[in-house]
N, C-alpha and C positions, 0 to 999 in steps of 0.2 A: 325453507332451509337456509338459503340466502339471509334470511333476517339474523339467523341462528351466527350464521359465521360472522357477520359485522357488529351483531352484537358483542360475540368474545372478542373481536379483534378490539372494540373499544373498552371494551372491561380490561383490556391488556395494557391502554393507552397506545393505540396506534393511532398516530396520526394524518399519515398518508398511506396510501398504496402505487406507488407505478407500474405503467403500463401502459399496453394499445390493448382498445375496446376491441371485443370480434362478438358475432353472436352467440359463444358457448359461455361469454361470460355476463351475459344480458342479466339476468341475474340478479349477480352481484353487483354491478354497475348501478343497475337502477336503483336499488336500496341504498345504495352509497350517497346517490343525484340526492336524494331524498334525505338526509340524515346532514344533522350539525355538528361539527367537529372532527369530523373525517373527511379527506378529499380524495378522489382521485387525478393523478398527476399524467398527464398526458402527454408520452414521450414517440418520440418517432420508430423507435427500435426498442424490443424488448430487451436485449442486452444492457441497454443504456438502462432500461430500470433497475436491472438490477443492478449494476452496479452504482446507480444510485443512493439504491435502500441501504445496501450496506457501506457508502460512505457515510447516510445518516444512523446506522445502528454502530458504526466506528467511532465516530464522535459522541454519541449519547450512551451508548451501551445498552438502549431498550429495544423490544421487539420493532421492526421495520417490515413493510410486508411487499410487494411486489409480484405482476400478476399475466399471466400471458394465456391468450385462448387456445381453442384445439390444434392439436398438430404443430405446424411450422411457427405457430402463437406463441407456445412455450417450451419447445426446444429452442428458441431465441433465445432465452433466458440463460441456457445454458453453461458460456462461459463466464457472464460476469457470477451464476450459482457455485462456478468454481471458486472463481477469486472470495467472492464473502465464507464459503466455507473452510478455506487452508486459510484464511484472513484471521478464522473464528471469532464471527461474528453475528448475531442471533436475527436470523431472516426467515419467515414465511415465506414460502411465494406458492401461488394459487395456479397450478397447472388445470384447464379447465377441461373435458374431453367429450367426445361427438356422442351424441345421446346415447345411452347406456344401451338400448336393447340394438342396435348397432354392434357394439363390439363385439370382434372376432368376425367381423364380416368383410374386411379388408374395404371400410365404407371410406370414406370422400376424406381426407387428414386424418385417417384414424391413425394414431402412433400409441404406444403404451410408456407412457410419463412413469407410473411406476417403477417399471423395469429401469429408466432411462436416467434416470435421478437417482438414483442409489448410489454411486461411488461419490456422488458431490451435495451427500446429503448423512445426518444422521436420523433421520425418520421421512419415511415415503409411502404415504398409502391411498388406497381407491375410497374415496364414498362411494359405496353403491346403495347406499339408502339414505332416506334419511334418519331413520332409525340409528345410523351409528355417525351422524353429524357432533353430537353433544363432547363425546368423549374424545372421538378421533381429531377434534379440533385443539381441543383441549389439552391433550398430551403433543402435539404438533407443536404447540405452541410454547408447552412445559418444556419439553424436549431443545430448542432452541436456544431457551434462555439459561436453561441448566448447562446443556451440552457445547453452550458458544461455538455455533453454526449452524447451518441449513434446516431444513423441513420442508417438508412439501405437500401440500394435499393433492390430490385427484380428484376433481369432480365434474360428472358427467352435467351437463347442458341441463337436461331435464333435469336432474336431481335436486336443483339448485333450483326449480320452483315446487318442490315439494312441499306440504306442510305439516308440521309435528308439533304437538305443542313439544315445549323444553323449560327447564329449570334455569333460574338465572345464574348464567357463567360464574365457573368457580374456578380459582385459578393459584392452588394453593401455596406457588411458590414465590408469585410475585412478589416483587421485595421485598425479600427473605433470602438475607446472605449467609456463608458459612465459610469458615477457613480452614485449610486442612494444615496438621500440624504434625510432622514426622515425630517416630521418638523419640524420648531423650536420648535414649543408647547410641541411638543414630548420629543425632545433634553431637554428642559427645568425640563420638568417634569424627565428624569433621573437625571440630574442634581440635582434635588431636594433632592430624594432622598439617592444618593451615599453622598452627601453633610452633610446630618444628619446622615450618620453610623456610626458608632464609626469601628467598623472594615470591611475592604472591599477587595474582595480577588476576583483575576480575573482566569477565567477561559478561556484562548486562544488555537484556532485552526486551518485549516487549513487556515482559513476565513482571518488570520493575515499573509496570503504570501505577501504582498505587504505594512503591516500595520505596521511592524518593529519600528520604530521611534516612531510614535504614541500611539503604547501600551507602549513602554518605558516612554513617556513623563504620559501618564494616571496613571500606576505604582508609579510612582516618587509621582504625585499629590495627589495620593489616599494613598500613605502609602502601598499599597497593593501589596502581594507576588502574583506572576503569575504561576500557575498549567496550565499546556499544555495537552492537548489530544493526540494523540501519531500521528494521521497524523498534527496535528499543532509543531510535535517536530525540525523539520529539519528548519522550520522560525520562532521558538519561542523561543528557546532555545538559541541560538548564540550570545554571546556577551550581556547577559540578567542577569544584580545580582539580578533580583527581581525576578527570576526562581525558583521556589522551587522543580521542578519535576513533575511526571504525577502520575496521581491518576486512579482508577480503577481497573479492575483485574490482570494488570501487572507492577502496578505503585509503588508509593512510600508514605510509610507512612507519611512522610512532606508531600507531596499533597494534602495527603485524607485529614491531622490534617488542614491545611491549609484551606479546604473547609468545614469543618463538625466545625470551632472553628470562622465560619464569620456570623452575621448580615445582609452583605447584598453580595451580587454576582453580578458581573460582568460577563456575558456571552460574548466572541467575535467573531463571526465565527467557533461554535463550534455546532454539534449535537451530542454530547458525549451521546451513547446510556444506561449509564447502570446509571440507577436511584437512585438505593443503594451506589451509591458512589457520590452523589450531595445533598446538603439539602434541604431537603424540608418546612424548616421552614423560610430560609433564606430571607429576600426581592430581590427578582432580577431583575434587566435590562438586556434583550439577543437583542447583534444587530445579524441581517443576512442578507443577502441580497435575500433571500428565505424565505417567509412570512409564509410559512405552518411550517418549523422548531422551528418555537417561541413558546414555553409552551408547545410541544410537552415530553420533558423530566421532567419538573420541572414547579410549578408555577410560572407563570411571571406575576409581580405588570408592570413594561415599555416593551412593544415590540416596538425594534426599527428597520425598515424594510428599511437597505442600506450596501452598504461598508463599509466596516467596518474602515480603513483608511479615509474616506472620514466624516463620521458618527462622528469621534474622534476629526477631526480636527476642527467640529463645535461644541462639549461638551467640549472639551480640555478648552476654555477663560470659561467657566459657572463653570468649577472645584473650592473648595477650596481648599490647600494646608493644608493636613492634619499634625498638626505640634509631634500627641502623633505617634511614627512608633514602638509601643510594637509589635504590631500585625504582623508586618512585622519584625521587629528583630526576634521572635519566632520562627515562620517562617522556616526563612535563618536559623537559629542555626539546629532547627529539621532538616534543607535541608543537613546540612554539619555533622550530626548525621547521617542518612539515607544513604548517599554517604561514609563513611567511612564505615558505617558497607559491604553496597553492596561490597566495595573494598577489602574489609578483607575477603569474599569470594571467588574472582576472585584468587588464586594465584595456585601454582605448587610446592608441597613440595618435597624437595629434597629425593630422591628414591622411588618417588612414582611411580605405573608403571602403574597407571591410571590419566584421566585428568576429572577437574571439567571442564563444558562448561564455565564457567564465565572466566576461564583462555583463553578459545580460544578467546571467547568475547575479552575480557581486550589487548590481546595481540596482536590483529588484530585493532584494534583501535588504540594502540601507533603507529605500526607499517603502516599502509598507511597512502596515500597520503592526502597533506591537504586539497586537491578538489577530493577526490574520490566519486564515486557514489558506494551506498549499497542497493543491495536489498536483504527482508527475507523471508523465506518462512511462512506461519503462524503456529505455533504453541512454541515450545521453543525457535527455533530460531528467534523470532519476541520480546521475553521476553530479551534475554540476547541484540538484539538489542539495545532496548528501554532503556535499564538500563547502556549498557557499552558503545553502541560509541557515541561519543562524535559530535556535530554539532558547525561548525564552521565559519557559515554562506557563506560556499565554496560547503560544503558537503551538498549530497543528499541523502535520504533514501525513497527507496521504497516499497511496500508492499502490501499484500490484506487486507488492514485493512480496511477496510467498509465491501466488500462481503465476507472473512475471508476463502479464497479457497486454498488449498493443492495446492504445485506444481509450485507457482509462480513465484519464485523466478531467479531461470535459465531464463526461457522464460523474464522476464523484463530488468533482465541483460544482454539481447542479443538484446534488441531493444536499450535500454540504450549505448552499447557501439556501436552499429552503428551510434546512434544520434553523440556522442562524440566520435570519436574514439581515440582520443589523450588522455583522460582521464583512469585512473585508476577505473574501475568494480569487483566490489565481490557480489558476491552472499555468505549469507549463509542461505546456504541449510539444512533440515533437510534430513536425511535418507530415512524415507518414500514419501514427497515432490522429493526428487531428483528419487528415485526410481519409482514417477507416469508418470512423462512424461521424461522415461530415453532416450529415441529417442533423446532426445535434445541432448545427448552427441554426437550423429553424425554430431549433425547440427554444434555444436560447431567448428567440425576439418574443415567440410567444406566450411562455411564461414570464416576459422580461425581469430573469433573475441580474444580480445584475453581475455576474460571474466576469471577472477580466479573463482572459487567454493569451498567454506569452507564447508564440510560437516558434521554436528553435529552428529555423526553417535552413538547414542545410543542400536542400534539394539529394538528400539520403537516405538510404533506411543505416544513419552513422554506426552502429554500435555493430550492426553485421560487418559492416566494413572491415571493424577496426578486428571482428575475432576471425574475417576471412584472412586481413592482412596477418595476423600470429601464426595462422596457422600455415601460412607461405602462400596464401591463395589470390590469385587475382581479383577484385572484387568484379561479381556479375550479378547482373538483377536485382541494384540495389538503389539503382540511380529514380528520382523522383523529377518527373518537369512538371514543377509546380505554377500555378497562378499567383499573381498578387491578391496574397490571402485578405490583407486590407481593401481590397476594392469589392474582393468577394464577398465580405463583411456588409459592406455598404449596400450590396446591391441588394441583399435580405432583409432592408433594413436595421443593421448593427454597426456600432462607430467604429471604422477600419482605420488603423494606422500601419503603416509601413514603414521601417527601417532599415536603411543598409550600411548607415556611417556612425562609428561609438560616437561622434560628436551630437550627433542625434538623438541619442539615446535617452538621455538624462533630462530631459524636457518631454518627449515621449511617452517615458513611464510614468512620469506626473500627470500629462496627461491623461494618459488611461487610467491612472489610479484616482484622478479627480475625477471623473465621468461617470453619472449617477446610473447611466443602464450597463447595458454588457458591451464590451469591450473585447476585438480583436487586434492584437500587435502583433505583425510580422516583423520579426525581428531577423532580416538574415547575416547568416552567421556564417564563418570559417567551415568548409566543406572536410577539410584536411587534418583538422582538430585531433589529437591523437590524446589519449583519455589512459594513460600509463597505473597498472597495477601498482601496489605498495611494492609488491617482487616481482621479479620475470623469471622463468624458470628457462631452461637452455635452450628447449623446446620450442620457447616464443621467441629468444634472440634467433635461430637458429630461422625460422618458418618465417619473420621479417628479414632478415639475410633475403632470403629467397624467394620475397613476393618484391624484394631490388630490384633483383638481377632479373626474375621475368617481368620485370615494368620494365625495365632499360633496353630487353631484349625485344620486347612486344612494340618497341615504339610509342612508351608512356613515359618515358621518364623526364616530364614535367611534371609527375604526378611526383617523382621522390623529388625533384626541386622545389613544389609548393610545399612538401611535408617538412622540408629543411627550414627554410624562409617560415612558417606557422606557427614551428614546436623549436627546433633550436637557435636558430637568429632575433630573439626575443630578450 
């Protein structure tokens, strides 16, 4: 039965699987040893495979599979099976389980994968024969690449040396694409209304990987500044004047003014979760190609249920050419207000003998390659992404920005530069992200990919910080007493570099970006770093007010004199 499953998975074009070998997946393992063109990828942590796989099924968009054995084997998998499925992203992964005539006998890791996998999957089922190996593979696999997300098999230890003969894999949808195309009456009636706005402002995301042109051409016709979502920033941003930047909690005050100063809205391929930064008075058209996401964030006057590329190319002739582009001048002015200011933050003043992150930012974006791939971990390092590198529709950036999990960042950049290995990978890492799943550092030397790692190393978990301080809170539980992660680098065998002074900096990243294996750089940075929304709402003046007064009363208030000296004496 094992032959049966590597068989389809290569008829699929899989090319690796990660994962930790256990004996329930003996198996499939050894069919793999055995077999040319497939590998298995040997990672320290099942988590880390999976969120591997789906860094390399986010860059290639074909099945990627990833594998963990019974019990604690592949409930490991678990969180990075969240991030690939809210990512929608097409992953197998092979939950393996304790010999079949066991179950239900509360035997040695019996856990039921089935049950368990279900909210962070669109198909999850048992082998319990091999008799239904052929199909339930098969649709597993169907299911994935149609349904862009998870799947999961179950299969018991024993089952997986069973023998059946089988047919040769058949897999009728492999590529074989289709676009869905709303009505005209539909199409017509957006039309109508984008037609009579006076100001019209698009909101694009990731829904626009493929939509490039067409939003440009929409842009052009409507007058209207384009606000991206921050997984829409890598194919919206590129070669885009009518860009104004990302709006939200990590975004940019053009964005937000851009959305909160329009009439009517253009939604593209976006499910931008946070409501307080979309208007709600606005008229809007949202296309998706996902019919439950329409009106879920905002009221929607048109839902239009297609491609978004496809969907454009039938509104595009019903557009007028709106000839007043105030709205859109505004706009772009605010866009190149907001960008200058961000820039006049990023720098490294001469003797200083600490660094703002915005300079690591800034400086690691002049400095790589024009097709590099980025991945961030979530929390600052995902903010100073967003804001400093730059997309060049070469470059890739990836992240946990849907399921918003610690730790990603290493693990995606190691599926990432397997997929490509000729390409240039950085990770940047936050401190505490790199310090959850630091095992990856072994994996590092011994696939020696040659993945670089920017480490934001604050000695914090900063972004708790910064929403304990909004909320008036004192921070607790957030402080890190880190190592010199470059030493620790070295002692694994991996070239460690350390920095603590921006004058260092800039020789630094050359080096590490010259450096043929993998590469860690501790970069330490500004502890105090304050990371300011596009708006504040009263709420947050109001709860920072009063995380002042108890610093100053607690006996901290060095803490608001480094916050003043950091963010305002600059």
């Amino acid at each position: 039965m094992a032959e049966i499953l590597v068989d389809t998975l290569q008829a699929a074009g899989v090319q690796r699987v990660y994962g930790v070998v256990g004996d329930s997946l003996n198996g499939i393992t050894d069919v793999i040893r055995q077999r040319e063109g497939i590998e298995w990828v040997h990672m320290r942590h099942e988590e880390v495979g999976a969120f591997a796989a789906g860094a390399e099924a986010h860059l290639t968009g074909n099945l990627v599979v990833c594998a963990g054995s019974c019990g604690p084997g592949n409930t490991h998998l678990i969180n990075g099976l969240y991030d690939c499925h809210r990512s929608r992203v097409p992953v197998l992964a092979i939950a393996s389980q304790i010999p079949s005539f066991e179950l239900g006998t509360q035997y040695f890791q019996e856990t039921h994968p089935e049950r368990l996998f279900q909210e962070c999957s669109h198909y999850c089922q048992l082998i319990g024969s091999a008799n239904q190996a052929v199909r339930t593979i098969e649709i597993a696999i169907q299911t994935a690449l149609t349904r862009r997300g998870v799947a999961v098999i179950v299969l018991p230890g024993d089952v997986s040396y069973e023998e059946i003969e089988a047919p040769a894999p058949r897999l009728p949808v492999l590529h074989r694409r289709s676009a869905l195309v709303p009505d005209m009456a539909d199409i017509r009636a957006a039309a109508d209304l984008l037609n009579t706005a006076d100001r019209v402002t698009i909101m694009a995301g990731a829904g626009c990987a493929e939509a490039h042109a067409e939003l440009l051409q929409a842009a052009e016709a409507l007058g209207a500044p384009v606000v991206h979502a921050l997984r829409g920033k890598e194919f919206v941003e590129p070669n885009n004047p009518y860009d104004v930047g990302m709006s939200g909690l990590l975004g940019f005050t053009s964005g937000y003014k851009a959305l909160m100063d329009t009439d009517a809205l253009l939604m593209l391929g976006t499910d931008f979760p946070y409501q307080q930064f979309l208007p709600q008075e606005a008229r809007t058209v949202q296309v998706d190609v996902r019919g439950e996401n329409i009106g879920r964030r905002t009221r929607v006057e048109v839902g239009l249920v297609g491609d978004v590329a496809a969907t454009l190319r039938e509104l595009l002739p019903l557009l007028n050419h709106k000839r007043d582009r105030k709205h859109l001048t505004q706009a772009q002015e605010n866009y190149r207000e907001a960008r200058q200011d961000l820039d006049e933050l990023a720098t490294g003043a001469a003797g200083d003998t600490s660094m703002h992150p915005q300079y690591v930012a800034r400086l690691l974006n002049e400095q790589a390659a024009d097709d590099a791939i980025f991945t961030c971990d979530v929390g600052t390092p995902t903010i100073w992404a967003a804001r400093y590198l730059r997309m060049n529709g070469q470059r890739r950036l990836l992240g946990s920005f849907n399921h918003g999990s610690m730790a990603n960042a290493v693990p995606q950049a190691i599926g990432a530069q397997l997929t490509y290995p000729g390409r240039q990978v950085v990770a940047m890492a936050g401190d505490g992200g790199f310090a959850m799943l630091l095992g990856e550092l072994l994996t590092l030397k011994q696939l020696n990919v040659p993945v670089k790692v920017v480490i934001f190393n604050n000695h914090s978990l900063g972004f708790v910080e910064l929403e304990m301080k909004a909320a008036g809170l004192l921070e607790f539980g957030t402080e890190l007493e880190n190592p010199n992660f470059g030493s620790l680098a070295e002692a694994a065998g991996i070239r460690g570099i350390r920095v603590t002074a921006p004058a260092e900096l800039p020789g630094a990243l050359a080096e590490m970006l010259a450096h043929p294996g993998p590469v860690i750089l501790d970069a330490v940075v500004k502890r105090s770093e304050l990371s300011m929304p596009p708006t504040i709402e009263a709420a947050q003046v109001k709860g920072f007010s009063l995380y002042a007064l108890k610093a100053i009363m607690s006996g901290r208030g060095d803490e608001i004199l480094e916050l003043a000296k950091t963010n305002l004496l600059r």
